[in-house]
C-alpha positions as CSV (number, residue, x, y, z in Angstrom):
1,X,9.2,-35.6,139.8
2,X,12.3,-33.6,139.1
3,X,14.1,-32.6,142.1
4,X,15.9,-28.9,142.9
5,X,19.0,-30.7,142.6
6,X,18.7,-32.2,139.3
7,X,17.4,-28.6,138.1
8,X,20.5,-26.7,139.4
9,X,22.6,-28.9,137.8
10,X,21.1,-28.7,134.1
11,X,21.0,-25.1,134.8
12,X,24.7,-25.2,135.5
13,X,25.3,-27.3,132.5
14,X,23.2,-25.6,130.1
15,X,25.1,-22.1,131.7
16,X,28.6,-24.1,130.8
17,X,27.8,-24.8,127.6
18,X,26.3,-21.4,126.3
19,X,29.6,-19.9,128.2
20,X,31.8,-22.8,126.4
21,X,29.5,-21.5,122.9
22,X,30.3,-17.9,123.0
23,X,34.4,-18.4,124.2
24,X,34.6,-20.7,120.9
25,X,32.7,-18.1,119.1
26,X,34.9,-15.3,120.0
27,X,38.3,-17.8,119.2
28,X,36.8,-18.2,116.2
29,X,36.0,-14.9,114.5
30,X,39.3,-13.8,116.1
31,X,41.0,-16.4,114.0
32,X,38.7,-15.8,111.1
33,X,39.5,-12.3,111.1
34,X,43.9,-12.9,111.8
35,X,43.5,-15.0,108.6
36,X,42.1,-12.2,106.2
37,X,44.3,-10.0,107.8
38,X,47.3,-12.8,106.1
39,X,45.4,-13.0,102.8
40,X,45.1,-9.3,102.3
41,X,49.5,-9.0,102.3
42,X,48.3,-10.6,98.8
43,X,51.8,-12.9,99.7
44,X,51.4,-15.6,97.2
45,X,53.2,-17.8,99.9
46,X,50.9,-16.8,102.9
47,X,48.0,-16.8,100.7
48,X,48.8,-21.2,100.1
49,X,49.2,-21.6,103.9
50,X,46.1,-20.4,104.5
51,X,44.2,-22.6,102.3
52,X,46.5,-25.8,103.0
53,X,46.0,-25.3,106.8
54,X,42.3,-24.4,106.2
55,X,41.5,-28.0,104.1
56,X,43.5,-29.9,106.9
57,X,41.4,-28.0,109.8
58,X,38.4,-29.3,107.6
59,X,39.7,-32.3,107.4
60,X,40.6,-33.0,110.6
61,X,37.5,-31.5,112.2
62,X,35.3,-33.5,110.0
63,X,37.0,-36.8,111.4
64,X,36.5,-35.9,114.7
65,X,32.9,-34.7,114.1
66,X,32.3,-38.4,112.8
67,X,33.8,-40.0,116.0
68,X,31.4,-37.8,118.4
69,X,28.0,-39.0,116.9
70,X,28.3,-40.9,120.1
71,X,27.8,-37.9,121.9
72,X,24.1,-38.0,122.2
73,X,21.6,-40.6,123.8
74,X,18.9,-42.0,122.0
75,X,16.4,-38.6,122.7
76,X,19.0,-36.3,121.3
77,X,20.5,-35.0,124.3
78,X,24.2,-34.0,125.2
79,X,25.7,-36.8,127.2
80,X,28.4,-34.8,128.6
81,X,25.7,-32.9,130.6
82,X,26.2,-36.6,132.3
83,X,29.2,-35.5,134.1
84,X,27.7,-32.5,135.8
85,X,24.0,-34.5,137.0
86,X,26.3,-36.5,139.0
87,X,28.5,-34.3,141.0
88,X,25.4,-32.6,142.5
């Protein structure tokens, strides 16, 4: 039996993490949309950058994407939901 507790507090994590989601989100097309912006000056220079600094982000990203497959228990879920079950 689950009690009103343990439901607040996966409520609160699941409200985190769609409020984490959509801040990323936003960070992202911003950034997305700041890097076209650099392409279109057609600066051969600026143009380089971008892709240099966008095959390192990949890079960098997919490492650390490797290292988090530890993230998740054995049914799939989101262990740092962990943190949140506990303070309540």
């Amino acid at each position: 039996m689950i009690s009103a507790q343990t439901a607040s507090a996966s409520d609160m994590c699941l409200h985190l993490s769609a409020c984490n989601d959509a801040y990323l989100y936003n960070f992202q097309m911003f950034l997305a949309y700041v890097l076209m912006l650099i392409v279109m000056t057609f600066n051969v220079w600026l143009v380089v950058s971008v892709i240099i600094g966008a095959g390192i982000g990949h890079l960098v990203a997919g490492f650390f994407s490797l290292n988090s497959s530890d993230a998740k228990d054995e049914q799939g879920h989101d262990k740092s939901c962990e943190r949140v079950r506990l303070l309540v």
